[in-house]
Biopython code that builds the backbone (N, CA, C, O; Angstrom):
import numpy as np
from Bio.PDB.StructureBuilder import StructureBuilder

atoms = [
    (1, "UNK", "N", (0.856, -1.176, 0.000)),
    (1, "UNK", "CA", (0.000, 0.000, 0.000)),
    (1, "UNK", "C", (0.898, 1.235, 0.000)),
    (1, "UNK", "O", (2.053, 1.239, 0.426)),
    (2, "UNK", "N", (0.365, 2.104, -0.430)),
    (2, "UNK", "CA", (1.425, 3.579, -0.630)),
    (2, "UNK", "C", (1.310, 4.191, 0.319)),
    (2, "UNK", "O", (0.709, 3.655, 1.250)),
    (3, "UNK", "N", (1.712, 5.245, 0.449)),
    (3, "UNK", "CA", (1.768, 6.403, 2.260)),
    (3, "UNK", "C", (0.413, 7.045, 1.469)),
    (3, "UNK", "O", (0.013, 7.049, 0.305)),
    (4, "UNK", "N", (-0.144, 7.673, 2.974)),
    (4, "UNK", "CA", (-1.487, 7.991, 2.099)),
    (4, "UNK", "C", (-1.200, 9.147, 3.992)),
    (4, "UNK", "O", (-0.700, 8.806, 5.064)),
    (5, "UNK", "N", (-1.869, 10.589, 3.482)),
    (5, "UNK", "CA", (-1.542, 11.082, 4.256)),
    (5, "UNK", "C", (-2.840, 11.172, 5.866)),
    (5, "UNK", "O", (-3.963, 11.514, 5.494)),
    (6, "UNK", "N", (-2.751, 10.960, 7.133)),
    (6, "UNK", "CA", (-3.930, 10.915, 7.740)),
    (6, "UNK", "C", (-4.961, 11.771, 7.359)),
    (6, "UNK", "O", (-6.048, 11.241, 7.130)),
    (7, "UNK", "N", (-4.864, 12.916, 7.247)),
    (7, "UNK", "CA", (-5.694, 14.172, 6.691)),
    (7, "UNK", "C", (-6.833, 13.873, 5.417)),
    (7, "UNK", "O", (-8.051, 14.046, 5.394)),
    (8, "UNK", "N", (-5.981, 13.403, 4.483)),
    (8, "UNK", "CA", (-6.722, 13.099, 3.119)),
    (8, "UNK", "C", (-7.897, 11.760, 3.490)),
    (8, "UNK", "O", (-8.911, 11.441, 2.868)),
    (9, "UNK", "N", (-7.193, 11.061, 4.960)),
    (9, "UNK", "CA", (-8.729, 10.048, 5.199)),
    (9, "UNK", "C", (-9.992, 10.572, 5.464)),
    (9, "UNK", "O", (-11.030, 10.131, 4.971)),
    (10, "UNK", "N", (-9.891, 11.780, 6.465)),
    (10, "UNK", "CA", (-10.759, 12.268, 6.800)),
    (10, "UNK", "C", (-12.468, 12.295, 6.192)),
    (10, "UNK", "O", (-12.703, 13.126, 5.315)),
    (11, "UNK", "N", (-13.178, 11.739, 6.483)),
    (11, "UNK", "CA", (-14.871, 11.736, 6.301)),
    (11, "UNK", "C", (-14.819, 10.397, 4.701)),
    (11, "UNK", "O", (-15.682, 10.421, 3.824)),
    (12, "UNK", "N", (-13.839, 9.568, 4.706)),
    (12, "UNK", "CA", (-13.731, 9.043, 3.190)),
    (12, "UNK", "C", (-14.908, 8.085, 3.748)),
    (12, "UNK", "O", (-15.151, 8.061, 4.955)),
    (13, "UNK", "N", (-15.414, 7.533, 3.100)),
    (13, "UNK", "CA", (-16.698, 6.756, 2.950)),
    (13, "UNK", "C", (-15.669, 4.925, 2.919)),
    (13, "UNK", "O", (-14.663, 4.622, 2.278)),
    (14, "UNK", "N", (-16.483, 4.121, 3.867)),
    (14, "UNK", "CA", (-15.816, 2.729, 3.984)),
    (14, "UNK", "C", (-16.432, 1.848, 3.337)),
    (14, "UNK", "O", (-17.578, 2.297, 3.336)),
    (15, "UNK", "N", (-16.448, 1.125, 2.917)),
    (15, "UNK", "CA", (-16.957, 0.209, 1.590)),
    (15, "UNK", "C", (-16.479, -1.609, 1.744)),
    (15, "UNK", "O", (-15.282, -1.892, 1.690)),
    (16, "UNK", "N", (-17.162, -2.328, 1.865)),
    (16, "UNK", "CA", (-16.157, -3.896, 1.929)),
    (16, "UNK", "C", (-15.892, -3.894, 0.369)),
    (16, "UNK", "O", (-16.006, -3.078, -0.546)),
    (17, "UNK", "N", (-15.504, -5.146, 0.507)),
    (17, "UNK", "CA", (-14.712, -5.642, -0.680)),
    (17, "UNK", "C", (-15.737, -6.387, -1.850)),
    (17, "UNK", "O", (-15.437, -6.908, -2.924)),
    (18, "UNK", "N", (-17.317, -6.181, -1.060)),
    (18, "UNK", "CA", (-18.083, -6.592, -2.180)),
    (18, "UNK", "C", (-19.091, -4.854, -2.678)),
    (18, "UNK", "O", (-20.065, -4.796, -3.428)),
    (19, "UNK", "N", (-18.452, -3.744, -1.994)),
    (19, "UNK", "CA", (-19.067, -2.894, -2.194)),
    (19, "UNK", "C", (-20.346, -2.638, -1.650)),
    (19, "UNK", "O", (-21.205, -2.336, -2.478)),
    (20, "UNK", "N", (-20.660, -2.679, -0.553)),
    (20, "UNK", "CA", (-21.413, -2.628, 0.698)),
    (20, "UNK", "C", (-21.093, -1.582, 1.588)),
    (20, "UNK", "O", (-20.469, -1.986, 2.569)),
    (21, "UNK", "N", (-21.382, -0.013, 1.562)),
    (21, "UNK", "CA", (-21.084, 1.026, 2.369)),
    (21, "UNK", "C", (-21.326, 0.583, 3.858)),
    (21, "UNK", "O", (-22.438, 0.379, 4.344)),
    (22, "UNK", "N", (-20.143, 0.465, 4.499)),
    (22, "UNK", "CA", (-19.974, 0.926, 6.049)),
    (22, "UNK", "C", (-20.230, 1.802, 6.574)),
    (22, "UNK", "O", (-20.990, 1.623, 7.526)),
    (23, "UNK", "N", (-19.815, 3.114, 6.318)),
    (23, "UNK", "CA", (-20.071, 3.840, 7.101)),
    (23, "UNK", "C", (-18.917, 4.941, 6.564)),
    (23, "UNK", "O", (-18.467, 5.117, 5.432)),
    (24, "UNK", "N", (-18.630, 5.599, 7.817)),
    (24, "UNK", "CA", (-17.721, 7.005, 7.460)),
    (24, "UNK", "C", (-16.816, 7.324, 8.148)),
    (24, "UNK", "O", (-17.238, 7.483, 9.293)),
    (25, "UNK", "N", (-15.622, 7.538, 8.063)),
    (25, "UNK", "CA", (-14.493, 7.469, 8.623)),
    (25, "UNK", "C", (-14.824, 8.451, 9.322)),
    (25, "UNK", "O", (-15.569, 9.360, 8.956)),
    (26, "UNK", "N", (-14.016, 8.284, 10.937)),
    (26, "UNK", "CA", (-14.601, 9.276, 11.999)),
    (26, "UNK", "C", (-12.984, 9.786, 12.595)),
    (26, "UNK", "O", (-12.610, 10.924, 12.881)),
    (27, "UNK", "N", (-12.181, 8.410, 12.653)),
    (27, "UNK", "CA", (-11.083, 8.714, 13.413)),
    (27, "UNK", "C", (-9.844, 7.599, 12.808)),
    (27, "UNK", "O", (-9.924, 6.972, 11.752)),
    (28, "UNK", "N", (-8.737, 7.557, 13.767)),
    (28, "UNK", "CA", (-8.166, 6.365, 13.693)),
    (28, "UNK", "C", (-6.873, 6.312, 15.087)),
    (28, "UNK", "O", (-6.254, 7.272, 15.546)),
    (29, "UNK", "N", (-6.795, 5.084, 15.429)),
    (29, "UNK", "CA", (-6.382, 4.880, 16.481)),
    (29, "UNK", "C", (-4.607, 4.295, 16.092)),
    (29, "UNK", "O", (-4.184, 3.429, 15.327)),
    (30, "UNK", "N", (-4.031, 5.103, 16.890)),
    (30, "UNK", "CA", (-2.435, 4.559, 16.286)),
    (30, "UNK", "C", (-1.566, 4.662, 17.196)),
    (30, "UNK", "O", (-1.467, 5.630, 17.950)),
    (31, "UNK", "N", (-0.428, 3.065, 17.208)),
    (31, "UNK", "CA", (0.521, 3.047, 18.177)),
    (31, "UNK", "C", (1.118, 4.106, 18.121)),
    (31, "UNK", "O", (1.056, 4.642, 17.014)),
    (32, "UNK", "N", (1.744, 4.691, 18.965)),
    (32, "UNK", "CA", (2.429, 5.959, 18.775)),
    (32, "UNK", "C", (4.404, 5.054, 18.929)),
    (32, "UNK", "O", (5.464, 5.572, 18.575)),
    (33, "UNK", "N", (4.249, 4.013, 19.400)),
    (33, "UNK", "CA", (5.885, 3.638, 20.111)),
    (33, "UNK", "C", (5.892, 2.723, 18.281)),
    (33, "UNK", "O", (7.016, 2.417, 17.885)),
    (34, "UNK", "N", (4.635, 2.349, 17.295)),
    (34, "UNK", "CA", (5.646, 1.617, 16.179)),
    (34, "UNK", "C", (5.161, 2.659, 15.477)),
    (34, "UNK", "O", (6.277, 3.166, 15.361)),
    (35, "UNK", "N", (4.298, 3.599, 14.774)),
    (35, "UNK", "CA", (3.803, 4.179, 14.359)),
    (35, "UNK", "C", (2.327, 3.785, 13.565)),
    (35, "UNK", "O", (1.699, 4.524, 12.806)),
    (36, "UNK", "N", (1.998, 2.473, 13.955)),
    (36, "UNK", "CA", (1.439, 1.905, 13.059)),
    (36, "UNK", "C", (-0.252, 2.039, 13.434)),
    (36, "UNK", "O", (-0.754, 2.113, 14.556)),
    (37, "UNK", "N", (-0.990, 2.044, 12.003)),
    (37, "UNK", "CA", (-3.014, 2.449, 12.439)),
    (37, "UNK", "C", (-3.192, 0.722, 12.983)),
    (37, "UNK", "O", (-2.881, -0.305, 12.379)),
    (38, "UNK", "N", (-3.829, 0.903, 14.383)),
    (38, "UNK", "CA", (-4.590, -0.282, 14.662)),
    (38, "UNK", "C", (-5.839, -0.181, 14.286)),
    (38, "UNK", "O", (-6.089, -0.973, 13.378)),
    (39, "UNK", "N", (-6.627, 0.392, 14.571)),
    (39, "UNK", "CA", (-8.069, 0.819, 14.254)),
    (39, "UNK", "C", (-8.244, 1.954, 13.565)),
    (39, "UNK", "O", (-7.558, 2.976, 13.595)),
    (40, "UNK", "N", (-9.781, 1.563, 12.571)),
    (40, "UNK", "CA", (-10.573, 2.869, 12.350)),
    (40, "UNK", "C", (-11.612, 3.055, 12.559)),
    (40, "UNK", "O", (-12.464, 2.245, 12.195)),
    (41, "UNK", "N", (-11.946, 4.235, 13.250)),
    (41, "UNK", "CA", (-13.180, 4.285, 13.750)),
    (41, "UNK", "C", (-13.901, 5.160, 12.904)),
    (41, "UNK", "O", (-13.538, 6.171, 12.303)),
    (42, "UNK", "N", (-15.409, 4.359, 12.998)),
    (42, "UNK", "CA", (-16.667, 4.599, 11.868)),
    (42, "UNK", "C", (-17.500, 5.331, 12.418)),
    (42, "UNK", "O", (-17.630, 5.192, 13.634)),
    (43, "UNK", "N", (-18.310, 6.317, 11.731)),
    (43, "UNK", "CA", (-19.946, 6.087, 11.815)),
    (43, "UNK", "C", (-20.503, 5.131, 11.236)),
    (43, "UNK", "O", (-20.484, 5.042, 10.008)),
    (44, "UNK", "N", (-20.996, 4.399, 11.879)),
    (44, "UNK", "CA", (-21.963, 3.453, 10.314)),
    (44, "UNK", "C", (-22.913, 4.161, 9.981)),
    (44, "UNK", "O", (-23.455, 5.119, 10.532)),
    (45, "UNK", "N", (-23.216, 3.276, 8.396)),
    (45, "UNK", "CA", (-24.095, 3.477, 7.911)),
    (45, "UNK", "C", (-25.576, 3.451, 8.025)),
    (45, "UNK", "O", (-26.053, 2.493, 7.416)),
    (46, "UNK", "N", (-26.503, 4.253, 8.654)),
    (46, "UNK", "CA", (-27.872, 3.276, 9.066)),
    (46, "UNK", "C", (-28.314, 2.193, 8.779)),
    (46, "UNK", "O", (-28.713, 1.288, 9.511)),
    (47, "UNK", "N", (-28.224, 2.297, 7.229)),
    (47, "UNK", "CA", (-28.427, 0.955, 6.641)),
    (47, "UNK", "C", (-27.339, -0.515, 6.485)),
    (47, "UNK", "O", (-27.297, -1.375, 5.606)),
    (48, "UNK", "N", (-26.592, -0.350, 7.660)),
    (48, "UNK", "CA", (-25.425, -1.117, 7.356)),
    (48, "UNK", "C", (-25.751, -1.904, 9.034)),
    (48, "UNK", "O", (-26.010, -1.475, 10.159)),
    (49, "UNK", "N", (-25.555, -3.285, 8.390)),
    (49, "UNK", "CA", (-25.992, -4.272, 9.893)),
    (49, "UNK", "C", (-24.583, -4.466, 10.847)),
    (49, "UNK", "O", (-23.660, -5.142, 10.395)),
    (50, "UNK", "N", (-24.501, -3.969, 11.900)),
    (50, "UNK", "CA", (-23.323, -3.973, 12.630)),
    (50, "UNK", "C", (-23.182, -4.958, 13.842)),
    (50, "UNK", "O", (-22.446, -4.782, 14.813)),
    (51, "UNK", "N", (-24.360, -6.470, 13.526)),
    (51, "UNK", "CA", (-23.859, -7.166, 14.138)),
    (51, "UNK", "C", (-22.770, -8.102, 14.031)),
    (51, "UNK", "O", (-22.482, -8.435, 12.882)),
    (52, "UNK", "N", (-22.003, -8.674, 15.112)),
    (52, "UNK", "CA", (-20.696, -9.033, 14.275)),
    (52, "UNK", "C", (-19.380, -8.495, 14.230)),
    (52, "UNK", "O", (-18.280, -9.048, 14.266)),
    (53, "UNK", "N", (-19.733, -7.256, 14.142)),
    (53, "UNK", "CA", (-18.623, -5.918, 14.467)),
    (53, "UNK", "C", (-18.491, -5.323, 16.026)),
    (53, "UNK", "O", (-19.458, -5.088, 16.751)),
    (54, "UNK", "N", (-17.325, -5.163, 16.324)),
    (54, "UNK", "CA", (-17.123, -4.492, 17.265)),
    (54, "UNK", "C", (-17.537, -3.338, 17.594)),
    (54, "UNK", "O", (-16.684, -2.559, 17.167)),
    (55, "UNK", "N", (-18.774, -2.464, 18.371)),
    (55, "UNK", "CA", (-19.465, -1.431, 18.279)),
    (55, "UNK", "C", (-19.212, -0.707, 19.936)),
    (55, "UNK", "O", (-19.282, -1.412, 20.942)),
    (56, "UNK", "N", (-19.000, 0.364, 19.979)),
    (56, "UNK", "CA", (-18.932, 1.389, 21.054)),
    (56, "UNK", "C", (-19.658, 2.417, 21.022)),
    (56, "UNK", "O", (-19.244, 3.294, 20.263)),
    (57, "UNK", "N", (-20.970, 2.721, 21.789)),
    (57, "UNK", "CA", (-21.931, 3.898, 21.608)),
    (57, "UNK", "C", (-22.587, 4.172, 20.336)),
    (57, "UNK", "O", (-23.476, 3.360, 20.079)),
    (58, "UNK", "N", (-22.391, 5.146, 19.410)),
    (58, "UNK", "CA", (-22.450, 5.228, 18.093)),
    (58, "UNK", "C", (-21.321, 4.993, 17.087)),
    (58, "UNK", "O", (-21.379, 5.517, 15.975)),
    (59, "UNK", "N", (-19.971, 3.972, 17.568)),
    (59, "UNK", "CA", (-18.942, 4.447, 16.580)),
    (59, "UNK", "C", (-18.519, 2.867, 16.349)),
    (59, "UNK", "O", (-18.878, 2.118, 17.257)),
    (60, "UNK", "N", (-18.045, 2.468, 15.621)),
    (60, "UNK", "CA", (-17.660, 1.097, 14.709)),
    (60, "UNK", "C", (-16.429, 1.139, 14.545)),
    (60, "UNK", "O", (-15.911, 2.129, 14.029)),
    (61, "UNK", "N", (-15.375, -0.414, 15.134)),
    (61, "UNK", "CA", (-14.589, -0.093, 15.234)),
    (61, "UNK", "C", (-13.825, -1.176, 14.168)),
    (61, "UNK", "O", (-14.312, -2.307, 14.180)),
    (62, "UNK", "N", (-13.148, -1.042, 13.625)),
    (62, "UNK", "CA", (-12.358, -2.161, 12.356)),
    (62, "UNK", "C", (-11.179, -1.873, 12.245)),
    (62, "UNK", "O", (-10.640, -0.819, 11.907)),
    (63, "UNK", "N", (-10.652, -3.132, 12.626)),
    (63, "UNK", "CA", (-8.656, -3.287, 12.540)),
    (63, "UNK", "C", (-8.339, -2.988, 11.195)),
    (63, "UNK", "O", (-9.021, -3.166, 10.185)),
    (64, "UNK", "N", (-6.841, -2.352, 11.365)),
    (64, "UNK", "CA", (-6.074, -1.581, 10.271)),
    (64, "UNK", "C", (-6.252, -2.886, 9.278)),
    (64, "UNK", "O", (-6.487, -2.871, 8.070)),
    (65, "UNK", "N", (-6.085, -3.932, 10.082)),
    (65, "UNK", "CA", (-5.810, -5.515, 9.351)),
    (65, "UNK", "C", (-6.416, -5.450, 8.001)),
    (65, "UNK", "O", (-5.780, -5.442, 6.947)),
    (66, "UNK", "N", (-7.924, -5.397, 8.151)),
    (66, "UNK", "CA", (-8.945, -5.580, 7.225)),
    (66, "UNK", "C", (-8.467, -4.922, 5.802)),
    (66, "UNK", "O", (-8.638, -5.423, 4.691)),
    (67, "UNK", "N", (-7.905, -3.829, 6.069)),
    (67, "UNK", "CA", (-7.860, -2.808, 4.694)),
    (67, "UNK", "C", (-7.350, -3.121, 3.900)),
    (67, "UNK", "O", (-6.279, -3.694, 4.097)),
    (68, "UNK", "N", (-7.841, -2.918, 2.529)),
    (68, "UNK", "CA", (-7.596, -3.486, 1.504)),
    (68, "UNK", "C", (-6.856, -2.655, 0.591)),
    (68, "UNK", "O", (-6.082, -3.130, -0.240)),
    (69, "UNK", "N", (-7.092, -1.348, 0.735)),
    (69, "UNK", "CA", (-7.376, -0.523, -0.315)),
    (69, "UNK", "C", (-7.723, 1.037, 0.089)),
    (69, "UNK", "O", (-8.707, 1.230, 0.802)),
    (70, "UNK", "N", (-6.722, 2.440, -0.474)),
    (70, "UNK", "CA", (-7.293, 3.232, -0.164)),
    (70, "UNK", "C", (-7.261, 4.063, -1.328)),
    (70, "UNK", "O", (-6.207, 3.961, -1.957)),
    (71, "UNK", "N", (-8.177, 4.925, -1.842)),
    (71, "UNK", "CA", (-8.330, 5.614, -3.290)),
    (71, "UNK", "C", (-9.301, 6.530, -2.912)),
    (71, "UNK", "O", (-8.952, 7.535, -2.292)),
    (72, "UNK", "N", (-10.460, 6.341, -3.187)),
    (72, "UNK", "CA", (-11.955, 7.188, -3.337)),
    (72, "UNK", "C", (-11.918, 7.099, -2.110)),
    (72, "UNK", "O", (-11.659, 7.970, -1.279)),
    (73, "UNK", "N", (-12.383, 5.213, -1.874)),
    (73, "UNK", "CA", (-12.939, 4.995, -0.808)),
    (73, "UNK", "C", (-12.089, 3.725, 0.291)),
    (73, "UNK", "O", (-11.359, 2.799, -0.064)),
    (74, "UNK", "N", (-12.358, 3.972, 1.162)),
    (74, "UNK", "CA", (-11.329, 2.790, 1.748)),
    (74, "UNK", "C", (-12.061, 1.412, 1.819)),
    (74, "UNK", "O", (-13.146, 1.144, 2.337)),
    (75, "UNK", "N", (-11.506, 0.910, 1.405)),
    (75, "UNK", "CA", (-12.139, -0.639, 1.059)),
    (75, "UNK", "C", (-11.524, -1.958, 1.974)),
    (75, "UNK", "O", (-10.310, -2.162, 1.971)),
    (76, "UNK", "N", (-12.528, -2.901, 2.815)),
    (76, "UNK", "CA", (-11.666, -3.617, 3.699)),
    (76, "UNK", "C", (-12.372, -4.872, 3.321)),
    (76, "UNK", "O", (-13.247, -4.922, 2.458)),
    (77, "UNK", "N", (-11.982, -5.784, 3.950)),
    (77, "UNK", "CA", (-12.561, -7.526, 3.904)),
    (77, "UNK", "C", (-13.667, -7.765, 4.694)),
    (77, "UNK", "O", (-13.701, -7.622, 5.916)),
    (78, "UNK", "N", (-14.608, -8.144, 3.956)),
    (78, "UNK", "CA", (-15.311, -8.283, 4.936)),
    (78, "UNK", "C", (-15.140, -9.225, 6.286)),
    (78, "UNK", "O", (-15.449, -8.901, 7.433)),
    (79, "UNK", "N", (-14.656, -10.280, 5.913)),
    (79, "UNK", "CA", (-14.805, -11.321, 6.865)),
    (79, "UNK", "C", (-13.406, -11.111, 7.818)),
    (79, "UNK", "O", (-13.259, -11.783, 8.839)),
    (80, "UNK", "N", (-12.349, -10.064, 7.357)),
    (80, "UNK", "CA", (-11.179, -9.587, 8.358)),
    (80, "UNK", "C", (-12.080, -8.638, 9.128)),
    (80, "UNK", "O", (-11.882, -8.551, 10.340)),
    (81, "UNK", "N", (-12.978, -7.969, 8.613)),
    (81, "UNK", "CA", (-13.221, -6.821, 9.649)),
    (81, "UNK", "C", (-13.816, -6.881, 10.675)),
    (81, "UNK", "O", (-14.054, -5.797, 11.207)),
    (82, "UNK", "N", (-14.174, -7.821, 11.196)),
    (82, "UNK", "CA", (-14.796, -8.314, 11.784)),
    (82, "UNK", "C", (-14.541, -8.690, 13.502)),
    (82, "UNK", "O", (-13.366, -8.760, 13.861)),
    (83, "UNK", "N", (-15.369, -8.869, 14.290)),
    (83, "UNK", "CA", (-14.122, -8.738, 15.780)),
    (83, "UNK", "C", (-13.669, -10.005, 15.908)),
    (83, "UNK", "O", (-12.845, -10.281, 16.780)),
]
sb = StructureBuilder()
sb.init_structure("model")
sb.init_model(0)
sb.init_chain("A")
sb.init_seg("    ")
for serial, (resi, resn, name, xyz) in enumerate(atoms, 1):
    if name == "N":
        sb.init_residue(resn, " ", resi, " ")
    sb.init_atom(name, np.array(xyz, "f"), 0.0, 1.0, " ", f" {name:<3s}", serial, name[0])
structure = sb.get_structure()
């Protein structure tokens, strides 16, 4: 994957890998001692079923693991994203 800058993630729309909107990038959670994203945290989508997923209040949470892909939209696995 290429360097992609944190800033430019901001509000990108999350998508699986069969093209199924998640939700909306809210945040992201990162070791600070390797530098590396563990998590990103979502809004979901209303229409997006978040059982299955790791969920906190209103926000959705999916390991860096999952990601597939970042361009338009960030694109992850479904069955990695999963808790």
């Amino acid at each position: 994957m290429t360097r992609t800058l944190a800033r430019s993630l901001s509000r990108k729309k999350i998508v699986t890998n069969e093209g199924k909107v998640i939700g909306t990038l809210k945040n992201i959670i990162v070791d600070f001692d390797t530098g590396q994203i563990i998590d990103l945290i979502i809004y979901p989508d209303p229409s997006f079923d978040t059982s299955g997923y790791r969920v906190e209040g209103d926000r959705l949470f999916i390991t860096f693991e999952a990601v597939k892909d970042i361009k338009d939209y960030i694109i992850v696995d479904r069955y990695l994203s999963r808790k």
